[in-house]
C-alpha positions as CSV (number, residue, x, y, z in Angstrom):
1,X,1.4,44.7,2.3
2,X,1.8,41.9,-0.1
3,X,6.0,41.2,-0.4
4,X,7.3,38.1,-1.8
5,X,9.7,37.5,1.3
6,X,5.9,37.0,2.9
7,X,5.1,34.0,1.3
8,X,6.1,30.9,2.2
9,X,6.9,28.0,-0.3
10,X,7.3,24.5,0.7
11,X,8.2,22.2,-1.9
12,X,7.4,18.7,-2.5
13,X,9.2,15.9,-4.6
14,X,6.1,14.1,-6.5
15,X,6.4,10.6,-6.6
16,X,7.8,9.1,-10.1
17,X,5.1,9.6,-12.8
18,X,3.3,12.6,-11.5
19,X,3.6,15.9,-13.4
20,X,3.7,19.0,-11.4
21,X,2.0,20.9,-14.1
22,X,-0.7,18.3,-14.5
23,X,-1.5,18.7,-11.3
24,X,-0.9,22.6,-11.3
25,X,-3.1,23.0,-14.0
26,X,-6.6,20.9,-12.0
27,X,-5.6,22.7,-9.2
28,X,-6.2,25.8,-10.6
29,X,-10.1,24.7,-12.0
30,X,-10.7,24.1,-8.4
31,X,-9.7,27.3,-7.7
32,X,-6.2,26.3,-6.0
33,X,-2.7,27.8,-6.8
34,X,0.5,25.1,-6.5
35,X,3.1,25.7,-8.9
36,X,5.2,23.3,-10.5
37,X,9.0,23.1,-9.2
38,X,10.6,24.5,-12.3
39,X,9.0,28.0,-12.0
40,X,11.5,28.6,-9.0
41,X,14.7,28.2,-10.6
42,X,16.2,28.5,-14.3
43,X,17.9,25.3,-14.0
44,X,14.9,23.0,-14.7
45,X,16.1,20.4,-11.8
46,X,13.0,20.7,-9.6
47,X,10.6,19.0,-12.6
48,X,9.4,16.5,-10.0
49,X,8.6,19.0,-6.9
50,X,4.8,20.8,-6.4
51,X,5.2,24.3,-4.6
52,X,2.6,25.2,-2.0
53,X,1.7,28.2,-0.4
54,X,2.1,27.4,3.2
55,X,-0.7,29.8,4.0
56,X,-3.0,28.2,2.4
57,X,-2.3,24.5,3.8
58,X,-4.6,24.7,6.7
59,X,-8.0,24.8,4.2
60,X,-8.7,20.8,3.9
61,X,-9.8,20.9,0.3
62,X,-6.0,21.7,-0.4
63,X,-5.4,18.0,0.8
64,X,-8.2,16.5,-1.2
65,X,-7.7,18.2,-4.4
66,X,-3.9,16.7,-3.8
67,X,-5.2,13.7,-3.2
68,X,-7.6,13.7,-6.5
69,X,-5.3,14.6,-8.5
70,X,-3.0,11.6,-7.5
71,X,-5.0,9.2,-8.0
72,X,-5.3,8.4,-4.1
């Protein structure tokens, strides 16, 4: 059973001139799902937070593409 209550965000507050979707959207042609912080909320504060799937955190590539795609 796939619930939402099973899946575990953790956001992350990007560093000043990163954009969450950016990065969201070279994730995804690696075939990696982060989300950009405004999908969580209606309030459009979280523009500078990344949201991962916690699950998913353990496969290294997660950390490489992360690393790619800031420059690092």
């Amino acid at each position: 059973m796939d619930r939402a209550s099973d899946r575990h965000i953790l956001g992350s507050r990007l560093a000043e001139g990163l954009d969450p979707a950016d990065i969201a959207r070279r994730a995804l042609a690696s075939d990696i799902v982060v989300a950009p912080g405004n999908v969580f909320g209606r309030s459009q504060s979280a523009c500078n937070f990344l949201g991962f799937n916690v699950s998913q955190c353990a496969e290294p590539r997660i950390f490489k593409m992360i690393a790619a795609t800031m420059g690092k």
